[in-house]
C-alpha atoms as one frame of an Amber mdcrd trajectory, in Angstrom:
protein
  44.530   0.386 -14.352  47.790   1.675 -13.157  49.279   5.413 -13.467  52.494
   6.639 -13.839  53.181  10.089 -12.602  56.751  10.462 -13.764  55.729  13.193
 -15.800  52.601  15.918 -16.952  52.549  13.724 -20.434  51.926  10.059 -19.363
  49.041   8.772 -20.120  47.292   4.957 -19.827  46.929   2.973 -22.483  44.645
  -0.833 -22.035  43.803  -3.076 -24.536  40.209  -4.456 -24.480  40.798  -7.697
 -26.008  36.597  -8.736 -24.978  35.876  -7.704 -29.231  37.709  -9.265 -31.839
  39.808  -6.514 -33.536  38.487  -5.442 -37.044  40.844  -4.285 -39.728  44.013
  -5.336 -37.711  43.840  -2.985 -35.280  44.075  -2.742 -31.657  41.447  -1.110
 -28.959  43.139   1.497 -26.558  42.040   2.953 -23.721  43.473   6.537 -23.047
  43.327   8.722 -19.642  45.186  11.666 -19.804  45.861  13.658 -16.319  44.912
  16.775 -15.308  48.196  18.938 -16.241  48.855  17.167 -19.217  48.854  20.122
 -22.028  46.840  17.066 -23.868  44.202  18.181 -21.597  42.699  21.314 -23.398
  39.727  20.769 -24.683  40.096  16.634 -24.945  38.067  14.433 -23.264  38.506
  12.632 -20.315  38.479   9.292 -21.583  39.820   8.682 -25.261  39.686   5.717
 -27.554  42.380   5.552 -29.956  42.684   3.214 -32.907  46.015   1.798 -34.077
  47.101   0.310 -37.480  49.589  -2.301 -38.378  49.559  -3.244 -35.075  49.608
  -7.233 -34.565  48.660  -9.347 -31.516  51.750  -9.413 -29.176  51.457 -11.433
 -26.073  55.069 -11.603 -26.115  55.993  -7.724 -26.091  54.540  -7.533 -22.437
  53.581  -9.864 -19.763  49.983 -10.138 -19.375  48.118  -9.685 -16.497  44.081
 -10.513 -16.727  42.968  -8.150 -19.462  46.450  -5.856 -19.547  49.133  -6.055
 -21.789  51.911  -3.825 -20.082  54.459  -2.502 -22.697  56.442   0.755 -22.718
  53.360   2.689 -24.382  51.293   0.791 -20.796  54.321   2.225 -18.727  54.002
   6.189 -19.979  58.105   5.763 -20.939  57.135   6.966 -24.699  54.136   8.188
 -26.727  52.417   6.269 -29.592  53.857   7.640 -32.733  51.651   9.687 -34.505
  51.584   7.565 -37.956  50.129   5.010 -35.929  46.854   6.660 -34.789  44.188
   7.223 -36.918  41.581   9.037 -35.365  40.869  10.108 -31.548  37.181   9.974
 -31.027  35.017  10.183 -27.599  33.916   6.817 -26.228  29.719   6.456 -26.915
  28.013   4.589 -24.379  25.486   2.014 -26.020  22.181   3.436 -26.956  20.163
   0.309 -26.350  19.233   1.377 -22.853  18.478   4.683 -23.192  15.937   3.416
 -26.076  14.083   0.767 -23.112  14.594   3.794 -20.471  12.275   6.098 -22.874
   9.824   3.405 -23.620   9.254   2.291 -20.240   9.124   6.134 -19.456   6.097
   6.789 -22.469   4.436   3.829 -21.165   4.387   4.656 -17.436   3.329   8.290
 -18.224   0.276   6.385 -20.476  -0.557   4.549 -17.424  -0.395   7.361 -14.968
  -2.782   9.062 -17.356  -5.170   6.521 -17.996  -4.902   6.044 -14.320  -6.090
   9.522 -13.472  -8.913   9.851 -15.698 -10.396   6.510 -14.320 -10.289   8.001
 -10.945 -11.724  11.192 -12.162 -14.728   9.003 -13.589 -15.062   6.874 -10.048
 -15.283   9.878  -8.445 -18.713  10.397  -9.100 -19.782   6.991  -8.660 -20.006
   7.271  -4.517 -23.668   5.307  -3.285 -24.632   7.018  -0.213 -24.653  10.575
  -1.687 -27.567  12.334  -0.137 -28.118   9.827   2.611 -25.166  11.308   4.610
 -24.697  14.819   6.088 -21.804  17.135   5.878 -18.578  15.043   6.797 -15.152
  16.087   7.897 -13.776  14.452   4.472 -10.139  14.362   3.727  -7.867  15.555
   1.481  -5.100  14.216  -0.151  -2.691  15.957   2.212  -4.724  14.519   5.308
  -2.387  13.114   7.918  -4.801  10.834   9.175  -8.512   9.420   8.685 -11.318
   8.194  10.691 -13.610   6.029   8.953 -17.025   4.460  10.668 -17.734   1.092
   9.222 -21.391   0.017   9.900 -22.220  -3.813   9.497 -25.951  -3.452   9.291
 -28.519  -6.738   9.782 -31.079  -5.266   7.155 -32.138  -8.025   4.787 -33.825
  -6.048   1.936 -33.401  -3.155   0.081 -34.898   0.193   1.189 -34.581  -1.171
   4.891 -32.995   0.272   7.654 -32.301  -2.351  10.234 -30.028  -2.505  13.007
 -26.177  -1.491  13.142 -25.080  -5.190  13.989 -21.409  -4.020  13.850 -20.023
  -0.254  14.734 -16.493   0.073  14.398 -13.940   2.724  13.542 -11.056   2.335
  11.474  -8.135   5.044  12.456  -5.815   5.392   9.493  -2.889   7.771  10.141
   0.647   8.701   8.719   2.196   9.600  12.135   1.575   6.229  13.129   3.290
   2.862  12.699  -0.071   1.100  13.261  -3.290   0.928  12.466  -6.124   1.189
  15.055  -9.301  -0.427  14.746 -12.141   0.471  17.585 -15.054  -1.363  18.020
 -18.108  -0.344  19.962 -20.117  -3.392  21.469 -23.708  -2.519  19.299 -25.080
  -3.011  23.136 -23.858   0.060  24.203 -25.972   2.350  26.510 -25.514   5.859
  25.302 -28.072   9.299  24.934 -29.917   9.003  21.219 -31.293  12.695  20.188
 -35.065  12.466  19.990 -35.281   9.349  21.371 -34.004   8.915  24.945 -31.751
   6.548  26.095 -30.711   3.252  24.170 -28.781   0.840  22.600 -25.941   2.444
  20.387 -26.957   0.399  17.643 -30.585   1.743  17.319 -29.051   5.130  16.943
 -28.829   3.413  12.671 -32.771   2.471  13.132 -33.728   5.869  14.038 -31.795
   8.202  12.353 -29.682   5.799   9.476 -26.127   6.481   9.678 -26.074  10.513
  10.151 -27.938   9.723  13.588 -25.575   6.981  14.235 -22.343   8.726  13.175
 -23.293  11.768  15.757 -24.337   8.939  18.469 -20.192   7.794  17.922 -18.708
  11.546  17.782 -20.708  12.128  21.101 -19.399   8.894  23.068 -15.735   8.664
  21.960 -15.151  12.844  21.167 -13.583  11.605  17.594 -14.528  13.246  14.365
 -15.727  10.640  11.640 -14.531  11.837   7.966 -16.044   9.083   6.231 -18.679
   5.905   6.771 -18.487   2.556   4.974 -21.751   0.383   5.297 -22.077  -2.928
   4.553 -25.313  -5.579   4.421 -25.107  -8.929   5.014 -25.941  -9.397   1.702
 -22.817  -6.874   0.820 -20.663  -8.358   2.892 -21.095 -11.927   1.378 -20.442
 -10.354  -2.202 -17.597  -7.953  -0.773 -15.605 -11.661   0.466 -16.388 -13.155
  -2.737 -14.798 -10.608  -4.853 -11.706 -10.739  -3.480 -11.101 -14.342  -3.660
 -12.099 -15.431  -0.216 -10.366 -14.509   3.147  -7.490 -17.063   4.756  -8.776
 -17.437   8.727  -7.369 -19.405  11.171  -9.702 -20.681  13.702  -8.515 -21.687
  17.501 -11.012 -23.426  19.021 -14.389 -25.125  18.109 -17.129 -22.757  16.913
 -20.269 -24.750  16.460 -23.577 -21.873  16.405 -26.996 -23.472  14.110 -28.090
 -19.606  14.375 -25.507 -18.047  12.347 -24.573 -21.633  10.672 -20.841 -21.422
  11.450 -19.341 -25.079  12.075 -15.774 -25.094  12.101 -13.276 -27.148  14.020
  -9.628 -25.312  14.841  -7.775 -25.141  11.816  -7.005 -22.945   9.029  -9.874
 -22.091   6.404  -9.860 -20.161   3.271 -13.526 -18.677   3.966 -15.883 -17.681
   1.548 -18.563 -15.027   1.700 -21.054 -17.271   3.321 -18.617 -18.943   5.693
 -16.915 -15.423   6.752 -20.738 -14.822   7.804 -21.221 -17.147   9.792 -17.847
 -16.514  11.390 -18.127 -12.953  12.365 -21.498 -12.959  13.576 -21.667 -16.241
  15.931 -21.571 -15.715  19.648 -22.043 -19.686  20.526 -19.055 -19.081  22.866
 -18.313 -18.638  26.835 -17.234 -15.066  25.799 -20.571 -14.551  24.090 -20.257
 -10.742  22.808 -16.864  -9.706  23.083 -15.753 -13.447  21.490 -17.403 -12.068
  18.690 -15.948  -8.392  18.696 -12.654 -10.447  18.703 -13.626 -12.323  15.805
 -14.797  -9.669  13.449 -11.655  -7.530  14.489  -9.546 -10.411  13.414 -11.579
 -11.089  10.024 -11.766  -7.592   9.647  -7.847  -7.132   9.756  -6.956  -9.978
   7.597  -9.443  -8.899   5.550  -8.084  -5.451   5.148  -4.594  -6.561   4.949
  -5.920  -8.429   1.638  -7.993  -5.480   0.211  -5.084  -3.112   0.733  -2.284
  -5.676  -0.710  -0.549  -4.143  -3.766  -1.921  -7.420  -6.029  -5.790  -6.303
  -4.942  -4.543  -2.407  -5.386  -3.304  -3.116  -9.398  -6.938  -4.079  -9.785
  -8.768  -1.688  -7.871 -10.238   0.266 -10.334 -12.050  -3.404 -11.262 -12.948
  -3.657  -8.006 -14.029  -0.113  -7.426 -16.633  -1.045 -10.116 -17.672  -4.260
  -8.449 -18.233  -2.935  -4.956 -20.172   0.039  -5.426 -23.193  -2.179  -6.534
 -23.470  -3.334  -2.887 -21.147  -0.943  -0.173 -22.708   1.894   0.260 -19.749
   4.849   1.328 -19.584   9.029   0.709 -16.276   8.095   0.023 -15.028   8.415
  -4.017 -11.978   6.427  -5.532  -9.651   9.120  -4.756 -10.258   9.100  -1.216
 -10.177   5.179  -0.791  -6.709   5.476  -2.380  -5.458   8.202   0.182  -6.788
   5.900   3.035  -4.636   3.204   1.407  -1.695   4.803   1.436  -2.195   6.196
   4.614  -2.753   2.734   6.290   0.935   1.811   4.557  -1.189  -0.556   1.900
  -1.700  -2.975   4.484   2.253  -3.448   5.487   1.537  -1.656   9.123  -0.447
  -3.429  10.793  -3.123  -3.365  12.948  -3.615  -2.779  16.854  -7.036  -3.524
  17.969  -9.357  -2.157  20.897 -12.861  -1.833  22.588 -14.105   0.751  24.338
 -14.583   0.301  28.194 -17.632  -0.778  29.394 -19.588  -3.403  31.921 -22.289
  -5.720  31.248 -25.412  -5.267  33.188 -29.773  -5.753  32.288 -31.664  -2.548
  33.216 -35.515  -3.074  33.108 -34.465  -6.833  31.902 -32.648  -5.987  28.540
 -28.993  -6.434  28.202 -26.596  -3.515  27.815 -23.165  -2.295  28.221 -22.647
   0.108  30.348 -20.072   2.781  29.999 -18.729   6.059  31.470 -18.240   8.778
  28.737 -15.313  10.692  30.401 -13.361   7.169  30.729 -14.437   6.313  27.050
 -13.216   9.949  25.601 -10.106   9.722  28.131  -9.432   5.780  26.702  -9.929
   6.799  23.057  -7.604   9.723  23.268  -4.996   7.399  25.148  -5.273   5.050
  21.880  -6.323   7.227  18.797  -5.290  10.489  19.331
């Protein structure tokens, strides 16, 4: 548009020509400025509607969409026979009508959304098993959850922690941190001397276990997350299977993994295999590696908005074989605390050297470097 400030009474006039005109008449467009006496009480943009008013290319010059003729230039007013009615321009309704709808059905989902989370709540598996935890809230900054990888085979059995690792989930972070302590691991058990960090589970289940880790790294654990073998295989199925890419051969008849380098969409049974072979010349910590690895892709699947839309499904699904004090509420704040899986992971073992006492095999470590490494990388 173009203005004309020769005087307090010019105004704009622009024909629309994108509608054809009904009745004969002609589409304006109308601003009127500021310290035009038109002003009081008028709107800012008018539409006015002219009679007996014919196409005329050839009164003006035309320029795109503009016709430019002295009523265009602000040199005279329309005459006041010619306009029929001054009415305020309505924008279309159409979207305001979709707005609301999507609005009535988002509020519907939120709803439905809570309830369901309100009825998952109760439907946590360890319940009694576990002690008093920290916990969180959903205004926790950050988390720290234990996840146990036990070797026990049938139900109502104990077994051995074959995998201790702790998953740090925090807001103030642009990573994620994921611990692992070698189940080797030479550390004080209460009541029972001196062992092997991962007998702390056969003793004293995962309350003994989850004071054995608070004691050797000085963290506080808010929740646990324990998985069988038997779990574990179910836990990769449900999700569809886990993409891995392997780098060199890893060929182990004990755990049956057989895979050449390459990339492998792994099952449950194959994922296995993978994490818990040590048919390597790096032996234990080739296999920490590993699991961290499966472990991250793994969670950068689980926490993917496509599994999230679903997780109420898959909430359902995994309580019949993870055990965790955690409720559906909770597993969502970890979520969004670990950025759904967009952050990232950084991963770490604790400090430690190899070396048989009384000819078993441990790891030996010193607690104040341990506490002094884990507040370097956690804290």
């Amino acid at each position: 548009m173009e203005f004309n400030d020769q005087n307090d009474e010019s105004y704009l006039i622009e024909r629309r020509p994108r509608r054809t005109p009904r009745m004969k008449t002609e589409r304006y467009w109308k601003r009127i400025p500021k310290e035009s006496p038109m002003r009081r009480g008028a709107p800012r943009r008018m539409k006015i509607m002219l009679f007996s008013r014919e196409s005329h290319p050839a009164e003006g010059v035309r320029k795109g969409f503009k016709f430019h003729d002295p009523l265009v230039d602000g040199t005279r007013r329309p005459p006041v026979d010619r306009i029929d009615k001054i009415e305020k321009v309505r924008k279309p309704k159409r979207r305001w009508r979709l707005s609301g709808c999507f609005l009535i059905f988002l509020s519907a989902l939120v709803i439905l959304g809570c309830l369901l989370l309100l009825f998952l709540d109760y439907r946590t598996t360890m319940g009694p098993r576990l002690e008093s935890l920290a916990g969180t809230s959903i205004f926790s900054p950050s988390v720290n959850i234990l996840l146990i990888g036990s070797d026990t085979r049938q139900k109502d059995e104990e077994g051995r922690a074959d995998t201790i690792m702790i998953l740090h989930l925090s807001a103030l972070r642009f990573k994620n941190i994921l611990l692992s302590i070698p189940r080797d691991t030479k550390v004080p058990l209460e009541g029972h001397g001196e062992g092997k960090i991962n007998a702390a589970y056969a003793y004293g289940g995962p309350n003994l276990l989850v004071r054995s880790v608070e004691n050797l790294t000085d963290l506080r654990i808010n929740h646990v997350i324990e998985l069988d073998f038997e779990g574990f295989v179910k836990l990769v199925d449900t999700i569809g299977g886990v993409t891995i890419t392997v780098q060199e051969p890893l060929v182990d008849p004990l755990s049956g993994a057989n895979f050449q380098p390459g990339t492998y969409h792994m099952d449950g049974e194959q994922a296995l295999a993978f994490v818990r072979s040590r048919a390597t010349a790096s032996a234990d910590l080739g296999r920490i590696e590993r699991q961290q690895y499966f472990l991250k892709e793994m969670l950068k699947q689980l926490l993917s908005p496509a599994t999230l839309i679903r997780s109420p499904q898959l909430f359902l699904s995994l309580t019949n074989y993870v055990k965790t004090d955690m409720n559906a509420t909770q597993m969502m704040t970890s979520a969004a605390l670990s950025g759904f899986g967009l952050k990232g992971f950084e991963t770490y073992a604790i400090p430690g050297k190899p070396a048989m006492i009384g000819g078993i095999s441990y790891i030996v470590v010193d607690e104040a470097e341990v506490k002094s490494f884990v507040k370097e990388k956690v804290k």
